[in-house]
PLY file of the C-alpha trace (Angstrom):
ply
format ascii 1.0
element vertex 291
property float x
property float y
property float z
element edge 290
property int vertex1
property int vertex2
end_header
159.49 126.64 107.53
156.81 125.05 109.87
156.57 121.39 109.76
153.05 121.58 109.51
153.72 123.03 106.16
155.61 121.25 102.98
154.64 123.11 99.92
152.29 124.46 97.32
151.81 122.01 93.96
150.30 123.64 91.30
148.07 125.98 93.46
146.52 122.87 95.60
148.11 123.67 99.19
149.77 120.55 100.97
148.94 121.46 104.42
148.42 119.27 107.77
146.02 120.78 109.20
144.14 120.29 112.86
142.86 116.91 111.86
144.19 114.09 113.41
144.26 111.02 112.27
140.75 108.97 110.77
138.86 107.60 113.60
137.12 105.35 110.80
137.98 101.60 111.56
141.40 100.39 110.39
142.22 98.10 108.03
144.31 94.89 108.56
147.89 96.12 109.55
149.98 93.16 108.26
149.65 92.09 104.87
148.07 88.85 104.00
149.52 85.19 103.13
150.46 86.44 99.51
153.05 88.40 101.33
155.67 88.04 98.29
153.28 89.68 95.62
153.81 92.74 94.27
152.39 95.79 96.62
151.64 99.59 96.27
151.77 101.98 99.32
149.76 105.33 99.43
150.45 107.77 102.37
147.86 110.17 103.44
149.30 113.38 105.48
146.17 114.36 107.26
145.26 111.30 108.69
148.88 110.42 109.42
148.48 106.36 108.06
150.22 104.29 105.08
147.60 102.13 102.55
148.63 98.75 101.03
147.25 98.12 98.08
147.74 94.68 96.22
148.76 95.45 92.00
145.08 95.19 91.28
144.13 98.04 93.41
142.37 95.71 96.56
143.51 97.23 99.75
144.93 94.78 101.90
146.54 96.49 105.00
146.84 99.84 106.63
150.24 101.02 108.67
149.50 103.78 111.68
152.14 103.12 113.67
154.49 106.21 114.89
153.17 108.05 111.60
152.88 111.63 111.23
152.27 113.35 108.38
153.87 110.90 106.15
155.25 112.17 103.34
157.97 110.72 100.57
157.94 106.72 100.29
160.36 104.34 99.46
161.03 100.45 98.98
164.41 99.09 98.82
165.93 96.27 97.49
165.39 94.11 100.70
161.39 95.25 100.18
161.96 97.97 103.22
159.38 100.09 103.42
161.04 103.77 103.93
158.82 106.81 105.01
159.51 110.36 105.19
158.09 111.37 108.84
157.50 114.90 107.93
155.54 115.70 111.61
158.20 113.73 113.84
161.17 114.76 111.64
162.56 111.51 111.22
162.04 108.80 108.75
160.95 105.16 109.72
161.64 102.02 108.28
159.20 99.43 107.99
159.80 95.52 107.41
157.03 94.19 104.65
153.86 92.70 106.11
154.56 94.58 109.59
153.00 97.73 111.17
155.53 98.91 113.64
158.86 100.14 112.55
161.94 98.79 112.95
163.86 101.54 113.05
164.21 105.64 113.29
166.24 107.40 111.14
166.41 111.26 112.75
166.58 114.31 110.05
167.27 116.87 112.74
165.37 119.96 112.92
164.43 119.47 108.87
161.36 118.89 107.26
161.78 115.28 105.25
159.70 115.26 102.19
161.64 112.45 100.35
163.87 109.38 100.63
166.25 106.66 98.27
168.83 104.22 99.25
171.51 104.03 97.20
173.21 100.22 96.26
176.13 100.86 98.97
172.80 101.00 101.63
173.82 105.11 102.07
170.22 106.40 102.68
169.82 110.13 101.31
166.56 111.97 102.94
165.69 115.26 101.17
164.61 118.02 103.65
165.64 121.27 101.99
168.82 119.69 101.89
169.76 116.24 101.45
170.98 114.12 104.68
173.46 111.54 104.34
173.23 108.38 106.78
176.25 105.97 105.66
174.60 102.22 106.20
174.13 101.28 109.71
173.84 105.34 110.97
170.54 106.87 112.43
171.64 110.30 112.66
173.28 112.07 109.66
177.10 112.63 109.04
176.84 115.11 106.49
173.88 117.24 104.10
174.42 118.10 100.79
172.60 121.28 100.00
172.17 122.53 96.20
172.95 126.07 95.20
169.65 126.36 93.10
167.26 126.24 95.87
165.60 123.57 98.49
165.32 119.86 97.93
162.29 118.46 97.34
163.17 114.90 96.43
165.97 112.77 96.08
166.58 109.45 93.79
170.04 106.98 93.10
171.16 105.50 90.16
173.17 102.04 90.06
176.77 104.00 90.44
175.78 106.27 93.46
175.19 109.66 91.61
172.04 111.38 93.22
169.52 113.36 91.93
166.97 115.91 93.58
164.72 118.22 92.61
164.80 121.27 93.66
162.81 125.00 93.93
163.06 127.80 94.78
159.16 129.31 94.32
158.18 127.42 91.60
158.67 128.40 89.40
161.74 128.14 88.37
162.30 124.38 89.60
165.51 122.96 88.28
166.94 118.94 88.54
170.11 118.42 90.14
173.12 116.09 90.19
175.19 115.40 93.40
178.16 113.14 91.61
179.06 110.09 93.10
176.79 111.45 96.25
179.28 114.13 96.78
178.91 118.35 96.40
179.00 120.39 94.33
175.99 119.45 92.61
175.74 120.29 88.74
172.58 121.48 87.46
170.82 119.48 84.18
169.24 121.11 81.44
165.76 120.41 82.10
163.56 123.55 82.29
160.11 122.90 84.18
157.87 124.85 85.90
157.59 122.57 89.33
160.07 119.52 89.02
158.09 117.69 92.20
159.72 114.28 92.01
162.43 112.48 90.28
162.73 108.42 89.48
165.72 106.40 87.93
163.70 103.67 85.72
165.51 100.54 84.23
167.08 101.97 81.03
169.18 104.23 84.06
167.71 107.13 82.39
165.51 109.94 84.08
161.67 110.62 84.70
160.84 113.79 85.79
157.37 114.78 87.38
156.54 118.35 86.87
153.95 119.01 89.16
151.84 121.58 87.57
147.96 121.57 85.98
148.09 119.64 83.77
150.84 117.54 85.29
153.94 115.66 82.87
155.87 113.11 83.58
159.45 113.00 80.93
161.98 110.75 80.07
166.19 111.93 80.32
168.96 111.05 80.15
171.14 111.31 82.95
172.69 113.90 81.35
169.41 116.06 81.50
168.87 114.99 77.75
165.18 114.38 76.70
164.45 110.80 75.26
161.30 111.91 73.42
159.21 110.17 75.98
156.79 112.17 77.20
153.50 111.59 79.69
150.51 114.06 80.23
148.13 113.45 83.25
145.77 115.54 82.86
145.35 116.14 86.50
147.77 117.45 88.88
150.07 114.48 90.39
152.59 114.60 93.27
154.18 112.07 93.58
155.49 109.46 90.99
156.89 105.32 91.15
157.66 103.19 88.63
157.26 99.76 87.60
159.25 97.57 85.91
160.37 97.53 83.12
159.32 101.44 82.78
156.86 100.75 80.89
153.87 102.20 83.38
154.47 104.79 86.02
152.72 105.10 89.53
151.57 108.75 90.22
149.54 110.34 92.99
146.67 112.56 91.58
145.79 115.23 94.36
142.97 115.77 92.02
141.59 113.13 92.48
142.89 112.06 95.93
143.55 108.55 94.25
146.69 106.79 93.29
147.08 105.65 89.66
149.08 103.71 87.18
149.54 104.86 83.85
151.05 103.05 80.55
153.89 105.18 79.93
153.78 107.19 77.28
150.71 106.29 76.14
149.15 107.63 78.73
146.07 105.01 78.87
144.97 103.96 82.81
145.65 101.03 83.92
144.62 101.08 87.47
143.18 103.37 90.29
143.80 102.84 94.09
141.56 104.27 95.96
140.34 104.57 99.62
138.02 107.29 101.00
139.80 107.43 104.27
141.91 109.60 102.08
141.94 113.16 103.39
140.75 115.44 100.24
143.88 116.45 98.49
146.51 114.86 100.71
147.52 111.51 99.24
150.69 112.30 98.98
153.80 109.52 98.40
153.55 106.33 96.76
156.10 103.33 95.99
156.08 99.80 94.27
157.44 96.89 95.77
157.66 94.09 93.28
157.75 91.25 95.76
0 1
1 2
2 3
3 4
4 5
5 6
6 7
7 8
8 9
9 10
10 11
11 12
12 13
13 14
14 15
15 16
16 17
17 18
18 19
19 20
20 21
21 22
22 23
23 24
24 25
25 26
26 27
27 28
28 29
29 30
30 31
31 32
32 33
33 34
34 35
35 36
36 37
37 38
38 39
39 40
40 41
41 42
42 43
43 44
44 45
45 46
46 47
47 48
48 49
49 50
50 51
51 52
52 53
53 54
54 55
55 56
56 57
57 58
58 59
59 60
60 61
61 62
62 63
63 64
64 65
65 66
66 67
67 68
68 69
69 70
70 71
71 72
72 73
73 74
74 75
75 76
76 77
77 78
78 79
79 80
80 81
81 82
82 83
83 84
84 85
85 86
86 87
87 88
88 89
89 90
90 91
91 92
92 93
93 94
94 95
95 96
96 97
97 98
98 99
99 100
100 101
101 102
102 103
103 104
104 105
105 106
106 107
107 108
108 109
109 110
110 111
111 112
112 113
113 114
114 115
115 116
116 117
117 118
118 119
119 120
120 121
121 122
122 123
123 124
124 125
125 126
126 127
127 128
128 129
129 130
130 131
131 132
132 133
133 134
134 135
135 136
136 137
137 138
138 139
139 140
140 141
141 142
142 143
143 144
144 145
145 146
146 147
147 148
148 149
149 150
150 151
151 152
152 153
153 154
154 155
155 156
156 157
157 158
158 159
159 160
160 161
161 162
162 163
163 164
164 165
165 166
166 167
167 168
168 169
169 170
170 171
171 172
172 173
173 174
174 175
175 176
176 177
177 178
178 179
179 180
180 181
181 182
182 183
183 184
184 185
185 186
186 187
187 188
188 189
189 190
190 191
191 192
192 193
193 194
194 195
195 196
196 197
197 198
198 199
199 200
200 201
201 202
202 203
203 204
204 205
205 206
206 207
207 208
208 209
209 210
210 211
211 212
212 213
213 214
214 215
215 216
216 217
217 218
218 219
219 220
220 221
221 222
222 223
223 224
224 225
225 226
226 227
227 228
228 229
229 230
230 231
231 232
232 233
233 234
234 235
235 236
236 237
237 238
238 239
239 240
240 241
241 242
242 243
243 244
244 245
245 246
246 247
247 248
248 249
249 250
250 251
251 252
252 253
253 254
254 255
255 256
256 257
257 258
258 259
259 260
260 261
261 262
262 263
263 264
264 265
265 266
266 267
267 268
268 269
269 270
270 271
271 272
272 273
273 274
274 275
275 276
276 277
277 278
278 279
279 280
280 281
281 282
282 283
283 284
284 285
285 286
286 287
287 288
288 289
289 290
C-alpha cells in the first residue's frame, strides 16, 4: 500500500495529498511556563504539523519538526510525546515543551498508523503488523502480525498483553489480543463494523472506537465482554484518548475537522479544540498528557 495512503473511515478518504505543509504563520513551538499542566495534541496529515492545546481548548504551541503525515499519537508515562511518522516511516519521539525530536524510531518499509508503550518501555508501532522495539532499540526485533487482517492500532494494558485493531475491508473489523506481547493473537468477541482505535482506561477494561457514521465508542472487558457502557458521536471520529478517571473520552471528529471531549457515556460535550490550519478532514491522532 502507498504511504501516501492509510485508509478509508466510514466513506471519508484519509489521503495525503499534494499539499504540503500550511504556509500560514506558526504557532509557538515550545509550550509555555505552565509546562506541567495537563495538554492535548492534535495531528493534522496534510499539513504534516502537531497542535498543543491546553485542557481548555487554547492552543498554545505547534510541533513541525521532521513531521510527515503524522498519524497515531501517544504520551507515555515520562509525558513523551510519541508520533506515528506515516510519510517518513518511522516514528519520533518528542520531549514535552520541545519541537525537535529526540529520537527516531524506524518501522521499515511499513506504513505506521499507531503507537503504545507498554510498562517494561517495549514500544509496539502498528503498521499492518505490529513492530516490537524492546526499550533502548530503534529498529525492530520482531512484528507480530494477526491472522484476521492488518493492524490499525495498537494499545497495552498494566501486565503487557496488547491489543490492536484490525481489518480487513471494513467491514468486518475484529479486536485482537497478542498475550503477554507474544503471537498467536486470540481474537475477542466484539463484532463492529470499523474497530478504528482501541484504549485501555483505568478500570483496565476496553474502549473500542468503531469508526463508522454515526461513530461509537464501547466499554469491554478485556475479555471482549461488553460493560454496558456505551458512547454515540454522532459524527464520524478517528481517533480516540482518554482521560482520567474514564470518565470523558478524547475523539477526533473528521466531520468536523475538530478534536473533542466527551462525558462518557453520557455523551454531553465538554470541549472542542479547534484550529483552522486544520486540513478539511485530516485531523487525525490525538493524546492526553495529564502533566
Amino acid at each position: 500500500m502507498s504511504p501516501w495512503v492509510i485508509g478509508a473511515v466510514a466513506g471519508v478518504a484519509i489521503l495525503a495529498a499534494s499539499e504540503g505543509p500550511s504556509s500560514a504563520r506558526p504557532l509557538q513551538t515550545t509550550l509555555r511556563s505552565d509546562a506541567r499542566k495537563a495538554v492535548v495534541y492534535i495531528s493534522d496529515q496534510i499539513r504534516s504539523f502537531v497542535d498543543v492545546f491546553d485542557l481548555s481548548g487554547t492552543r498554545i504551541g505547534r510541533i513541525t519538526a521532521d513531521l510527515s503525515y503524522p498519524s497515531g499519537l501517544f504520551v507515555d508515562a515520562e509525558h513523551n510525546l510519541w508520533v506515528a511518522n506515516l510519510g517518513d516511516r518511522d516514528v519520533l519521539k518528542f520531549k514535552r515543551g520541545k519541537a525537535t525530536p529526540i529520537g527516531t524510531y524506524y518501522s521499515g518499509n511499513s506504513n505506521p498508523t499507531g503507537v503504545t508503550m507498554c510498562p517494561d518501555g517495549t514500544l509496539y508501532v502498528a503498521a499492518g503488523y505490529i513492530a516490537v522495539f524492546p526499550r533502548g532499540h530503534h529498529h525492530p526485533t520482531r512484528m507480530l502480525t494477526s491472522q484476521y487482517g492488518n493492524i490499525t492500532s495498537v494499545t497495552c494494558d498494566a501486565a503487557g498483553n496488547v491489543f490492536a485493531t484490525a481489518t480487513v475491508f471494513s467491514p468486518p473489523g475484529y479486536v485482537v489480543e497478542f498475550a503477554g506481547g507474544h503471537e498467536p493473537d486470540t481474537l475477542l468477541p466484539i463484532n463492529l463494523e470499523n474497530p478504528n482505535d482501541v484504549k485501555i482506561d483505568a478500570a483496565g477494561n476496553l474502549l473500542v472506537l468503531d469508526a463508522v457514521t454515526p461513530s461509537t465508542v464501547g466499554e469491554y472487558t478485556e475479555a471482549g465482554q461488553p460493560t454496558g457502557k456505551s458512547l454515540s458521536i454522532g459524527n464520524v471520529w478517528v481517533q480516540i484518548a482518554i482521560l482520567p478517571p474514564g470518565n470523558s473520552v478524547f475523539g477526533v471528529d473528521v466531520s468536523d475537522s475538530a478534536g473533542e471531549l466527551v462525558s462518557f457515556p453520557r455523551g454531553r460535550l465538554e470541549q472542542s479544540y479547534t484550529d483552522s490550519g486544520f486540513a478539511s478532514t485530516q485531523p487525525y491522532g490525538i493524546a492526553y498528557d495529564p502533566g
